[in-house]
matplotlib code that plots the C-alpha trace (Angstrom):
import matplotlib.pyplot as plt

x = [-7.7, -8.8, -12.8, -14.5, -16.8, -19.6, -18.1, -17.3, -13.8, -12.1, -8.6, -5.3, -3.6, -0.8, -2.1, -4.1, -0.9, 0.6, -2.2, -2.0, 1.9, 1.2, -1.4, 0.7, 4.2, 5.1, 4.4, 8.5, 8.2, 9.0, 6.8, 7.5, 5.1, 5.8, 5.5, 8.5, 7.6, 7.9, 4.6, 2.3, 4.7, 4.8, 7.7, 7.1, 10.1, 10.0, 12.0, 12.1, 13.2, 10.8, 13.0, 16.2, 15.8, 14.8, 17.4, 16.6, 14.8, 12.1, 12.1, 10.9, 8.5, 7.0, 6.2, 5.0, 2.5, 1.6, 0.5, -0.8, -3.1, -4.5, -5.0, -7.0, -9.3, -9.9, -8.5, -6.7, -7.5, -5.3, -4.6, -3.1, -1.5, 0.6, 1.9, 4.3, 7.0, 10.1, 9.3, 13.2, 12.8, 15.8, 16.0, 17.7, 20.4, 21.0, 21.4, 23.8, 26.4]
y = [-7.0, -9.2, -8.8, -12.1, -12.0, -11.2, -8.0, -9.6, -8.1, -10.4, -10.2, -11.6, -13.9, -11.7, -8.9, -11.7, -12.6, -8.9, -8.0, -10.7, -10.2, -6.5, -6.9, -9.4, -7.2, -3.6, -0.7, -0.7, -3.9, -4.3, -7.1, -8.1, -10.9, -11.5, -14.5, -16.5, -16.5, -19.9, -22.4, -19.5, -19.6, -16.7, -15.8, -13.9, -11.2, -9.8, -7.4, -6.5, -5.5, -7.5, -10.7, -9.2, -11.4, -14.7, -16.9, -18.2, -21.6, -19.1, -16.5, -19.5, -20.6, -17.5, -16.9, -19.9, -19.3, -16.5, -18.2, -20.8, -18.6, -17.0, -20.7, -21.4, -18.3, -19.0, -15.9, -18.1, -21.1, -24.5, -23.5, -20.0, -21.3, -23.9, -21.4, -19.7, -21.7, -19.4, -17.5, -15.4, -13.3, -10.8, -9.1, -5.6, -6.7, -8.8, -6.2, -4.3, -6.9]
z = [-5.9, -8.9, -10.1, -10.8, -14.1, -11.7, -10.8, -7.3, -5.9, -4.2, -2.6, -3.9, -1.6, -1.3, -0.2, 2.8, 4.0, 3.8, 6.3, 8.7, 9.2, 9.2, 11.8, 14.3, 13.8, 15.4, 13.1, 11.8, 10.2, 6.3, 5.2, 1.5, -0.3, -3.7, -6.3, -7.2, -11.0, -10.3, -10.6, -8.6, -5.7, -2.8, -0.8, 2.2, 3.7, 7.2, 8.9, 12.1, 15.7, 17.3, 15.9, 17.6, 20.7, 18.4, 17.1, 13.7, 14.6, 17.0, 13.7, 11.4, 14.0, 14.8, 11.0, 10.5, 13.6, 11.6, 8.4, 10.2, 12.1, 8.7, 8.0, 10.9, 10.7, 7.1, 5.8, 3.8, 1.9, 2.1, -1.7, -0.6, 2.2, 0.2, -2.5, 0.3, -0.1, 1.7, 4.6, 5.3, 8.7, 9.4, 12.8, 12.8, 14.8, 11.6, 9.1, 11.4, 11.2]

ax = plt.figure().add_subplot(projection="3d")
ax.plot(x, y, z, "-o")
ax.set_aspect("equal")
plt.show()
């Protein structure tokens, strides 16, 4: 959380975008969002079983669904939204290989 001069807290758009994959993926999901360092940028990391049975175009699309939907219910701004510029989904099946 940041605090605005008015002593308003609001939320960081990392920890947003945290809680809306959190809240769409089973509970033994790691979600990671962190900045890139890089002009304000986000990348967002999620890994997961429920991706075992997705190849890597359905991975993509079902994250971007996600962001997409925090977009539409205005949990996100348009501003937030754009700063995620990598979204990397790994399935469990994945890792084992």
């Amino acid at each position: 959380f940041r605090t605005r001069n008015n002593g308003v807290r609001i939320m960081k758009t990392e920890v947003k975008i945290y809680n809306a994959f959190k809240d769409c993926m089973p509970n033994k999901t790691i979600i990671d969002v962190y900045e890139t360092g890089i002009r304000d940028k986000l990348h967002v990391l999620v890994i997961s079983e429920y991706l075992d049975e997705m190849n890597g175009k359905q991975m993509q699309e079902y994250l971007f669904s996600i962001l997409e939907k925090t977009l539409e219910r205005n949990i996100i701004t348009r501003q937030e939204f754009d700063r995620v510029t990598l979204m990397v989904p790994i399935s469990i099946e994945e890792l084992k290989r």
